[in-house]
N, C-alpha and C positions, 0 to 999 in steps of 0.2 A: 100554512096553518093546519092545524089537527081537526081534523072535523068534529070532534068533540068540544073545539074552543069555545069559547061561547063570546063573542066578539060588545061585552059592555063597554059603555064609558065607565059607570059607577067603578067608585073605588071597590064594591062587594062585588062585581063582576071580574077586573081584574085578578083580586083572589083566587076567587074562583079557578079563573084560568091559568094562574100559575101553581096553584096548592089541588088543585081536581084532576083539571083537564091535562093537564103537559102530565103530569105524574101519570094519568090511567094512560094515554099514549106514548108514554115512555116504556111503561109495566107493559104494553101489549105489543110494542115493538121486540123486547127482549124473550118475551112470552112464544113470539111467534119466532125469531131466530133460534132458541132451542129447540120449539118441533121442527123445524126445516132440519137446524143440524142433525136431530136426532133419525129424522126421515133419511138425511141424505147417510147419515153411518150407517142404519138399517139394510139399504141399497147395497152400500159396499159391501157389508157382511155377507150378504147374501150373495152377493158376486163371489165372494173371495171362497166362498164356502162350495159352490158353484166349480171352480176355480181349482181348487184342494182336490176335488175328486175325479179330474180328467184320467185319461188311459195313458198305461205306460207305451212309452214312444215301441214300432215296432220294430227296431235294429234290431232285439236282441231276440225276437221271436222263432227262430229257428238253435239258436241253443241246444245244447242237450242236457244239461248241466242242470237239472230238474232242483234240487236243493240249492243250486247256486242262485238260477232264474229267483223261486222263491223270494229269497234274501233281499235279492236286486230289488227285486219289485215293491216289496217293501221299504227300502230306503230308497227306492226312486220316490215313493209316496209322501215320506216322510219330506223329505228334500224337496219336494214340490206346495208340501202344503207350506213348509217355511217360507218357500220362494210368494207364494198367495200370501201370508199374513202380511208378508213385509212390504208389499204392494198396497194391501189394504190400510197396512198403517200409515203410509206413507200418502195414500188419500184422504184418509181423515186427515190428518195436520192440515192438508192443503187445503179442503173443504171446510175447517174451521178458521183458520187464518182467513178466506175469502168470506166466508159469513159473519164472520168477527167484524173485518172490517164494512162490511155495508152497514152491521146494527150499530157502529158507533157512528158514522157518518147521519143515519137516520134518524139516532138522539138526540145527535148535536144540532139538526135540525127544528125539531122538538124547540130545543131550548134557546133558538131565535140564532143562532148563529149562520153566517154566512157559508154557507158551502159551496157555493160555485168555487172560490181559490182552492180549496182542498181539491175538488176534481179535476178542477186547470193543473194542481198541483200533480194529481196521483197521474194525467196522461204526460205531462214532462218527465215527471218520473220515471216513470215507464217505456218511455220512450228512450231515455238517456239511458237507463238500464238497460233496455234492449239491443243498444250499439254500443254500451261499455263493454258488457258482460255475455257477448256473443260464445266465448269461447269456456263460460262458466255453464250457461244453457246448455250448449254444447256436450258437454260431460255428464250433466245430470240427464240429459232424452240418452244419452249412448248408454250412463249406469241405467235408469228405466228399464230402458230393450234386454241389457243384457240380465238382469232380472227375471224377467219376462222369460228370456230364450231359455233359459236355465244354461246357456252359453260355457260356464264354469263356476263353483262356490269353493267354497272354505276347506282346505284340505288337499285340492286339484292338483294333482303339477301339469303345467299350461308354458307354452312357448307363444309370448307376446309379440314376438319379432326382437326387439332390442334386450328385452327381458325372458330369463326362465327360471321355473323354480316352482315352489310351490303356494299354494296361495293361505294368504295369512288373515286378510281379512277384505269383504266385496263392500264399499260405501257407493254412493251415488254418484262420488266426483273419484274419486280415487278408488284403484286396485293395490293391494298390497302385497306382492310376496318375496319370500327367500329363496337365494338359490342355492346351490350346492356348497357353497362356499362359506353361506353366513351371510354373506351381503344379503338386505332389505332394500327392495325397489318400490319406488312408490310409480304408479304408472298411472297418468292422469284419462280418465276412458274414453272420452272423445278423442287420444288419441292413437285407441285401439284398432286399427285396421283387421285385424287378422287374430283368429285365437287357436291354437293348435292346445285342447285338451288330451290330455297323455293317460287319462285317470276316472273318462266317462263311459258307465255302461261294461267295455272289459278291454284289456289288451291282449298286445302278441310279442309272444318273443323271439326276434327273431337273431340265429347266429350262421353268422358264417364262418364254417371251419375250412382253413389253407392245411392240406395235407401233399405230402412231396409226390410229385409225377407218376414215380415207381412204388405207389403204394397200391394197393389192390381195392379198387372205389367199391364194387359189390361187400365186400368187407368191410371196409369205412363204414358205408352206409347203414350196413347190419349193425355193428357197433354203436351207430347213433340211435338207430331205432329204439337199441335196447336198455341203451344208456334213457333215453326222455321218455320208454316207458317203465322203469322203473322210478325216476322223479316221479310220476306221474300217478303210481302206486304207491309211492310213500306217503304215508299216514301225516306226514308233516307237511306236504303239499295238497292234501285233501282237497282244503278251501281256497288253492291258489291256483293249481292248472284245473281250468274247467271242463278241457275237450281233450281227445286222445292227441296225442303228438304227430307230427307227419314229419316226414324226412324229405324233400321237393326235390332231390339229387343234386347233381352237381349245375352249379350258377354260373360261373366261368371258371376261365382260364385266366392267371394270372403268370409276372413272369417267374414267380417262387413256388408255384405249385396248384395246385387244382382246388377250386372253392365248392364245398357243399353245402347247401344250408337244410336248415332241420329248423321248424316253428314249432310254436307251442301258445295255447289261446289260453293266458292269464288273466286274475282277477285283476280289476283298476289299481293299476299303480303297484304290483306286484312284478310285471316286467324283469325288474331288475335285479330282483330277489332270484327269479328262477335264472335269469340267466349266469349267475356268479355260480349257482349252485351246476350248474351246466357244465359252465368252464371246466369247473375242478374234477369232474365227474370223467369231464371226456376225458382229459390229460391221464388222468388214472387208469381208464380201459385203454386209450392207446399205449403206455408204456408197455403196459401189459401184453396189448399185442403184440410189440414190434414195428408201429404204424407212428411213420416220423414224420413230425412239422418241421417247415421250410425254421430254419434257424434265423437266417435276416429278415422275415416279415411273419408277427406273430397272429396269432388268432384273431381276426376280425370281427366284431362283434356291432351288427345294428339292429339298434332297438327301433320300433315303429309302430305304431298302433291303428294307421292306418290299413287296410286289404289291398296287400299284393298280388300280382298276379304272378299264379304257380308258375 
């Protein structure tokens, strides 16, 4: 009973208590769930906002690439307060949905009904959902985290393990992307083990050139230097190679001819762009030179975006 009740026999006391008292304990049950909810979205805001203005991670802190850094850091910022809203949005629902549900339980009380079945009810419930939908929970704490981690977003090309491609769209149960082909993967994120991001912060391109035994590698080598710094000075690669080029010399021996590799530290997801333009570049100075690839194994080419070791 409402402590406002006013517990008459009289049929004027009755009244009262349905037409006064249950109304004003209704009105201040509801009254007091929107400042709660309004308290508890205040909270989040503040968090999220909190949230929005952390530091950019330090990976990329030794850089040189001062107008690239810039940029970065700025859509690192931007990219992160999106990652903060959609957290904070995603806590209000769930903080109204759970305040929602006490005040209607609360009124219903109010108005004389039975609620112990409803709370018998919602821990069955709960319980049965809890061992149906292991594997739906599942997915939504793994979308959560990777949310959270800023792990991969919209735009990314990411190697899922089974899946690669680029990403289409991040939900809380599902990951979306295409891959080179067209094909759309839908990847459920609980059953994400592993995220190989190809497109976060910056990449490298790396190639390996097979040039024939009797070719003269100090020359090779020249020729590449000069070949990826010129890419590197072109005006149309400005915003794509960030760092001067290096040539690391020769990587092995194969049984077609001698491997040299030459990197190059590109913008996210730019990789591949430089490296085509590489290919065609070299093949040009080597004809030029005289400097011949092995004819049965052609130019080897791996992309990686991880730090290798020189």
């Amino acid at each position: 009973m409402s402590p406002l009740d006013v517990n008459w026999d009289l049929p004027a006391g009755k009244a009262y208590d349905w037409f006064v008292a249950a109304p004003l304990s209704i009105l201040l049950i509801i009254v007091s769930g929107l400042l709660f909810r309004w308290f508890v979205c205040r909270s989040i805001d503040r968090l999220v906002s909190r949230a929005s203005k952390g530091a950019v991670p330090g990976v990329i802190a030794n850089s040189k690439a001062g107008e690239f850094l810039d940029g970065l850091k700025q859509g690192s910022h931007q990219r992160r307060e999106q990652r903060a809203q959609t957290m904070g949005s995603l806590l209000k629902s769930v903080a109204t949905g759970v305040i929602l549900a006490i005040v209607i339980v609360m009124v219903l009380s109010q108005l004389g009904a039975n609620i112990a079945p409803i709370i018998a009810s919602a821990g069955i419930f709960g319980l049965a959902f809890g061992f149906g939908a292991q594997n739906l929970v599942k997915d939504f704490l793994s979308g959560i985290f990777m949310i959270l981690e800023d792990q991969y977003g919209v735009g990314d090309t990411v190697d899922l393990g089974e899946a690669t491609g680029t990403v289409e769209a991040v939900g809380l149960r599902v990951t979306r992307l295409r891959d080179v082909n067209g094909t759309v993967w839908y990847v459920r994120n609980g059953e994400i083990l592993r995220v190989g991001n190809q497109s976060q912060n910056w990449a490298r391109t790396v190639l390996d050139v097979t040039v024939s035994y009797d070719a003269d590698l100090d020359r090779v080598q020249e020729i590449l230097q000069d070949v990826a710094t010129s890419t590197y000075e072109d005006p149309r690669f400005h915003d794509v190679i960030i760092e001067q080029p290096e040539v690391w010399g020769v990587e092995r021996f194969d049984k077609d001819g001698v491997v040299v590799r030459v990197v190059l530290k590109t913008a996210p997801a730019q990789q591949w762009l430089v490296a085509r333009a590489m290919r065609q570049r070299i093949k040009a100075e080597f004809d030029r030179a005289g400097i011949r690839m092995p004819t049965t194994f052609p130019v080897a080419t791996t992309i990686t975006d991880e730090e290798p070791t020189p």
